[in-house]
C-alpha positions as a printed NumPy array, in Angstrom:
array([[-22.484, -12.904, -10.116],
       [-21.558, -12.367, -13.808],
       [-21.158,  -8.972, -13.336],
       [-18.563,  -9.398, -10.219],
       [-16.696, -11.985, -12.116],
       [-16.029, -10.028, -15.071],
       [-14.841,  -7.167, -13.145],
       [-12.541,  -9.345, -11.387],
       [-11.297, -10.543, -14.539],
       [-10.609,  -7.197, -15.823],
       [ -8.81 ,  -5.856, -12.867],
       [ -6.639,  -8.647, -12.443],
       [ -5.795,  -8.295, -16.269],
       [ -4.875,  -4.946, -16.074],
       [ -1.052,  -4.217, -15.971],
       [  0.179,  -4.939, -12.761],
       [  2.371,  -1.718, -12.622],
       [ -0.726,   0.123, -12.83 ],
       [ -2.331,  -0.829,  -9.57 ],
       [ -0.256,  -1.72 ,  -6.284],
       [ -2.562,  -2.989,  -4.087],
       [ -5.381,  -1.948,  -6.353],
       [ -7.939,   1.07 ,  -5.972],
       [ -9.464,  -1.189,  -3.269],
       [ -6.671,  -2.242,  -1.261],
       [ -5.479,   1.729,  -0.637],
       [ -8.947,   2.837,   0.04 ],
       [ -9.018,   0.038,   2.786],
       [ -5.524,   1.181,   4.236],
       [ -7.263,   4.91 ,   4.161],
       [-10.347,   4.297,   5.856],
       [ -8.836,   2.361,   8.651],
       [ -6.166,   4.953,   9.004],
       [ -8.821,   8.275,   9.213],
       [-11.268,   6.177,  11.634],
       [ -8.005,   5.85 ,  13.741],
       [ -7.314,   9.768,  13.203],
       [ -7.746,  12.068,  16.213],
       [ -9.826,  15.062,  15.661],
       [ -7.011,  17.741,  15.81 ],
       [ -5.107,  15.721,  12.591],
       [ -8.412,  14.965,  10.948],
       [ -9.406,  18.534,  10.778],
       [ -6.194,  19.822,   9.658],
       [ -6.317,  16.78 ,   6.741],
       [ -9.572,  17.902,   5.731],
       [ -8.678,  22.085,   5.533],
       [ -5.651,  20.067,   3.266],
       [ -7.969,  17.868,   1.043],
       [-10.424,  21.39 ,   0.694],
       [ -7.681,  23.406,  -0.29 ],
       [ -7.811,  21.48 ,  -3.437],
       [-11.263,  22.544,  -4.663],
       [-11.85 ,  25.849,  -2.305],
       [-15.208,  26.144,  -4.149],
       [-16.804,  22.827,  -3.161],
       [-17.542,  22.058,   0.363],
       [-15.676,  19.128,   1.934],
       [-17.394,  18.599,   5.201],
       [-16.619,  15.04 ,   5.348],
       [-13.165,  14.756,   3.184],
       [-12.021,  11.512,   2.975],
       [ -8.457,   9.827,   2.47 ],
       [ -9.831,   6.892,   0.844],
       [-10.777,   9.5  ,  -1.905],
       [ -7.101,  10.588,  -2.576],
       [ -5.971,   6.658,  -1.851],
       [ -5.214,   6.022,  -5.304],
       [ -3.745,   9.396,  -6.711],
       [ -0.172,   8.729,  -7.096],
       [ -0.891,   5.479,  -9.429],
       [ -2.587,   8.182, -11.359],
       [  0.355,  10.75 , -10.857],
       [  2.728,   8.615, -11.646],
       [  1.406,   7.654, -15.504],
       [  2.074,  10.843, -16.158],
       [  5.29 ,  11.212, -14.432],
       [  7.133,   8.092, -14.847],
       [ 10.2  ,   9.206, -12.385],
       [  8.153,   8.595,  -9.413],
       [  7.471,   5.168, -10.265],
       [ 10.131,   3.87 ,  -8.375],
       [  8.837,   6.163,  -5.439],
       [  6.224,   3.264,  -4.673],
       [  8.362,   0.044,  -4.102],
       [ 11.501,  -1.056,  -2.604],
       [ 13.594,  -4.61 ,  -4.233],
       [ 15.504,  -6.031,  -1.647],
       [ 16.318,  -9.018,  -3.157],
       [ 14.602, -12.377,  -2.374],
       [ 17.79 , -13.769,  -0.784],
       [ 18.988, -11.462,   1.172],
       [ 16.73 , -10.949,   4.675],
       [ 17.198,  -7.013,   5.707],
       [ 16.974,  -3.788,   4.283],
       [ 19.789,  -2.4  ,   2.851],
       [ 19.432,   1.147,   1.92 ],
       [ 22.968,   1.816,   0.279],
       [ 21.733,  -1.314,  -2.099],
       [ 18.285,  -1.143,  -2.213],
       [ 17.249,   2.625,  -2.071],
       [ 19.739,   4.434,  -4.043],
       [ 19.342,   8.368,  -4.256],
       [ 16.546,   7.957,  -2.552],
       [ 14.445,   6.299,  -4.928],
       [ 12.418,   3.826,  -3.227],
       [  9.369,   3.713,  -1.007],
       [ 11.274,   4.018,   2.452],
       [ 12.955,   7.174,   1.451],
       [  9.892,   8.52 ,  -0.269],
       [  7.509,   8.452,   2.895],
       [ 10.469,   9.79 ,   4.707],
       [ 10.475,  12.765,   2.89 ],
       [  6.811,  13.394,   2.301],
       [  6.277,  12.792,   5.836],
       [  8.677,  15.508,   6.611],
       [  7.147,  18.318,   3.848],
       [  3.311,  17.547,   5.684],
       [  4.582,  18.151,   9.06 ],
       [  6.213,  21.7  ,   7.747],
       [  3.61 ,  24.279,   8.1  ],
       [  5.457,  27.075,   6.518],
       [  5.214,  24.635,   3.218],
       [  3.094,  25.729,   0.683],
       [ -0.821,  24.446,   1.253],
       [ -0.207,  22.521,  -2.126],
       [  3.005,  20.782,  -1.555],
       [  1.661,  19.417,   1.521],
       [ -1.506,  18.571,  -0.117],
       [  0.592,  16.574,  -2.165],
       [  2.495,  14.738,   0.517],
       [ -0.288,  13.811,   2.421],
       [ -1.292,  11.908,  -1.116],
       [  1.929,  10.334,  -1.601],
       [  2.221,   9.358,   2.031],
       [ -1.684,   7.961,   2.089],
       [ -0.132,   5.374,  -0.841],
       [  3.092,   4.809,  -0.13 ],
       [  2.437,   3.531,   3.189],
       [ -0.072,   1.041,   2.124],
       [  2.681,   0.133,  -0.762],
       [  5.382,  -0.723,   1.706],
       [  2.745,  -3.342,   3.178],
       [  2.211,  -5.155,  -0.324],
       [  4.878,  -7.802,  -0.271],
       [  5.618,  -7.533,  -3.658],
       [  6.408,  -4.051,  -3.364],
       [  9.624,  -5.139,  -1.204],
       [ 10.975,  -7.603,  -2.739],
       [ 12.972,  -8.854,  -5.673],
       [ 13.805, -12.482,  -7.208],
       [ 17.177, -12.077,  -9.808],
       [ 16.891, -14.989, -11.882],
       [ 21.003, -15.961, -12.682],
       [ 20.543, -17.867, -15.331],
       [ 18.555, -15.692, -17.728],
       [ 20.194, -12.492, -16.432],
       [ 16.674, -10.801, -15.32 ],
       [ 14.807, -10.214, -12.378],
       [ 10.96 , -11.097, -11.891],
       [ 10.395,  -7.062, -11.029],
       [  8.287,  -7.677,  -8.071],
       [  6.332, -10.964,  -9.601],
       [  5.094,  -8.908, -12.474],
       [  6.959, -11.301, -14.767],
       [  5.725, -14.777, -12.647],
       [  2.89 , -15.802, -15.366],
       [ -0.005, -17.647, -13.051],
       [ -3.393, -18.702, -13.143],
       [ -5.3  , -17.328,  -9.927],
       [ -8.479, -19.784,  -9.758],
       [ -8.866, -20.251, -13.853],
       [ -7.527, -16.827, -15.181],
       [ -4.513, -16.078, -16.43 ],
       [ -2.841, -13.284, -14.606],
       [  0.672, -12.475, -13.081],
       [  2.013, -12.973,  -9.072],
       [  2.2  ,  -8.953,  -8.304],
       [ -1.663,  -8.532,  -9.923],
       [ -3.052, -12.116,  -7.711],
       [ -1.305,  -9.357,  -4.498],
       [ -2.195,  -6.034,  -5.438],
       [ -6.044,  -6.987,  -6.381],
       [ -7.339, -10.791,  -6.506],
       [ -6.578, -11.44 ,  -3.395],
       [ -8.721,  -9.008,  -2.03 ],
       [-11.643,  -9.158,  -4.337],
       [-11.396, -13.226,  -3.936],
       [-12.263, -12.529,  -0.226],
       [-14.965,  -9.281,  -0.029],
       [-15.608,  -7.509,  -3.693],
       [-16.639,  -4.547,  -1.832],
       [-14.24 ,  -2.525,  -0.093],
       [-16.517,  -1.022,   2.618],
       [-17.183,  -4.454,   3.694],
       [-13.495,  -5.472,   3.662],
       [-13.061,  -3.137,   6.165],
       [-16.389,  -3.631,   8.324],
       [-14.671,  -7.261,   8.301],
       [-11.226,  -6.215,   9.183],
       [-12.911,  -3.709,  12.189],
       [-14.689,  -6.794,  13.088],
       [-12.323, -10.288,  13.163],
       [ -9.046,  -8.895,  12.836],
       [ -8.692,  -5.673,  14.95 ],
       [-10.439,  -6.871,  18.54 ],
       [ -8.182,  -8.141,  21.274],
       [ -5.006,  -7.256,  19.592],
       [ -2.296,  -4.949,  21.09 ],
       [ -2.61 ,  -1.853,  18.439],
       [ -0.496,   0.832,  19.6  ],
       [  2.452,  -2.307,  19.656],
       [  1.647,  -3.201,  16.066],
       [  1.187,   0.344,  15.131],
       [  4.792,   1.191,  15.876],
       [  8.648,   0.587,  13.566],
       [  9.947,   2.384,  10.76 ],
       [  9.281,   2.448,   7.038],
       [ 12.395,   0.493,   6.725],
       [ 10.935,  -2.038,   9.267],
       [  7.75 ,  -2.452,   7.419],
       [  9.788,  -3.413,   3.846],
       [ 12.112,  -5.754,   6.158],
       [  8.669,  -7.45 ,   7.282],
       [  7.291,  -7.29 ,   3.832],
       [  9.892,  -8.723,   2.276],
       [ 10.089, -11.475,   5.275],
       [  6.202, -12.194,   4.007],
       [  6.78 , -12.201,   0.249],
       [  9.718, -14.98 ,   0.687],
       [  7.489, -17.326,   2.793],
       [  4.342, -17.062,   1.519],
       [  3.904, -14.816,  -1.679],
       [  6.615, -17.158,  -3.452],
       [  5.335, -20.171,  -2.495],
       [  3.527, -21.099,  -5.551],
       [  2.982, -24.399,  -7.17 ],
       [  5.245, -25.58 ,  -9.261],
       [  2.5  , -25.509, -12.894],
       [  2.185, -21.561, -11.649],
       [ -1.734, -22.332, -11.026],
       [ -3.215, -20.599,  -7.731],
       [ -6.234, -21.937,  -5.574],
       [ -7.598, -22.774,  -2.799],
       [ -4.409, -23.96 ,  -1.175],
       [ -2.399, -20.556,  -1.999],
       [ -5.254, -18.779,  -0.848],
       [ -5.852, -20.19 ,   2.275],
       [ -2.162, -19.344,   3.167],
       [ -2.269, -15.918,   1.694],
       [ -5.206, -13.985,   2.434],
       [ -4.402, -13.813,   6.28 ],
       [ -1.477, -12.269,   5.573],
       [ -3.342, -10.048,   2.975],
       [ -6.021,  -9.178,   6.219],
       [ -2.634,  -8.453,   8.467],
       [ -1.195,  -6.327,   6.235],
       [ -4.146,  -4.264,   4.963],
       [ -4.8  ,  -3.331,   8.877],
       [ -1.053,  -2.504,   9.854],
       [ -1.058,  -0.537,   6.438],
       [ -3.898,   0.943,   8.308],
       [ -3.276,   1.694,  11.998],
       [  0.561,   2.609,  10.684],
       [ -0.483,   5.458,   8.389],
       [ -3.061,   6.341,  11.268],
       [ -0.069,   7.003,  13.363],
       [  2.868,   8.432,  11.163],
       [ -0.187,  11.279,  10.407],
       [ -1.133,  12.031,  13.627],
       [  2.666,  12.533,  14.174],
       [  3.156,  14.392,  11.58 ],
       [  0.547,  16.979,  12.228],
       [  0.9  ,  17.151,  15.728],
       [  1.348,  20.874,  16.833],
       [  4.738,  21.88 ,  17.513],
       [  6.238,  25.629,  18.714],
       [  6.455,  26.761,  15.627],
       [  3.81 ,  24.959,  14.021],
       [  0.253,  24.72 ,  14.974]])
């Protein structure tokens, strides 16, 4: 027990903009997505993910292993940071992309366009290697409510950037609103990822209309996000200290998000890959 709580503590003291969703949130998105994969995409996703490191055999390639790669990408290339959010601001209830995506540079525009460089098979093996990575991320992003949303605070001039800059305390510790989403949520509920989604498989999926919930747009998904972030994610107490109330309220939504994340990526994939005349 001493060993789970201090790596909770450390991960949800870690800089917020250095996790979305958290290793463990994308690596649940991923594995519901490829268990969801037809075996056409799956083996073209795997001949992808091999391409990488032709002298290692990848029988079993996984997307939960490339899950987290554009956090990684992107501390090294700070331009695509804006790649994995979108801020439509708190008061304002639909997407605007003339407002809230401009030159492209938000999440809705950046699965867009990766989604468009994976389906091209007369891209190089390595750009589309690199989309599928992006798109594996940036899909579960879109489903963080924080990562579509934005609170502009008149008085002092500044926004909250996604409730990086909402101080709270999440059952004790001292931590931020965007770090309670992108990791202690999740970790409060199952600390191990593999069982998160053995739950999710379990409770969540059976009896519910998938191919209905697996369908909209990227811009739909913010619009939903953002619809979640304004009703639930900013409804904290007033002394900024999170328990069992907050949670109570929260992690279903966390669950519901986490699976459409999921059986959303599943399906933008398989579209993506599916054979066309001119490619295979």
């Amino acid at each position: 027990m001493k060993t789970i709580g201090l790596a909770c503590l450390i991960a949800l003291t870690l800089p917020a903009q250095a996790l979305a969703w958290g290793e463990e949130g994308h690596s649940i998105v991923a594995e519901i997505a490829q268990r969801r994969l037809d075996a056409a995409s799956l083996a073209k996703i795997q001949v992808l993910l091999a391409a990488e490191t032709p002298s290692v055999d990848h029988p079993a390639a996984s997307l939960s292993s490339i899950a987290s790669w554009a956090d990684d990408y992107r501390a090294s290339h700070p331009d695509t940071a804006a790649w994995h959010f979108v801020n439509i601001p708190d008061d304002r209830s639909t997407y605007d992309p003339d407002a809230d995506c401009r030159n492209g540079a938000c999440v809705v525009d950046a699965i867009a366009r990766f989604r468009t460089v994976l389906a091209d098979c007369s891209k190089p093996a390595a750009d589309r290697l690199e989309a599928l990575k992006f798109l594996v991320h940036f899909v579960g992003d879109v489903h963080q409510p924080l990562h579509a949303t934005d609170r502009w605070d008149a008085y002092t001039g500044k926004d909250d950037q996604g409730g990086n800059l909402i101080p709270v305390m999440f059952f004790g510790q001292s931590t931020n609103l965007h770090a309670v989403w992108d990791t202690g949520l999740i970790m409060r509920t199952v600390y191990d990822w593999g069982a998160y989604v053995v739950r999710l498989e379990t409770t969540w999926f059976p009896g519910r209309d998938l191919t209905g919930l697996s369908g909209g747009s990227p811009a739909d998904w913010a619009a939903d996000s953002h619809r979640l972030a304004h009703e639930v994610a900013y409804d904290i107490p007033d002394d900024g200290a999170i328990g069992a109330r907050y949670f109570t309220k929260a992690q279903p939504v966390v669950d519901r998000q986490l699976a459409l994340a999921g059986i959303r990526l599943a399906r933008l994939l398989q579209e993506a890959l599916a054979p066309t005349p001119s490619c295979q």
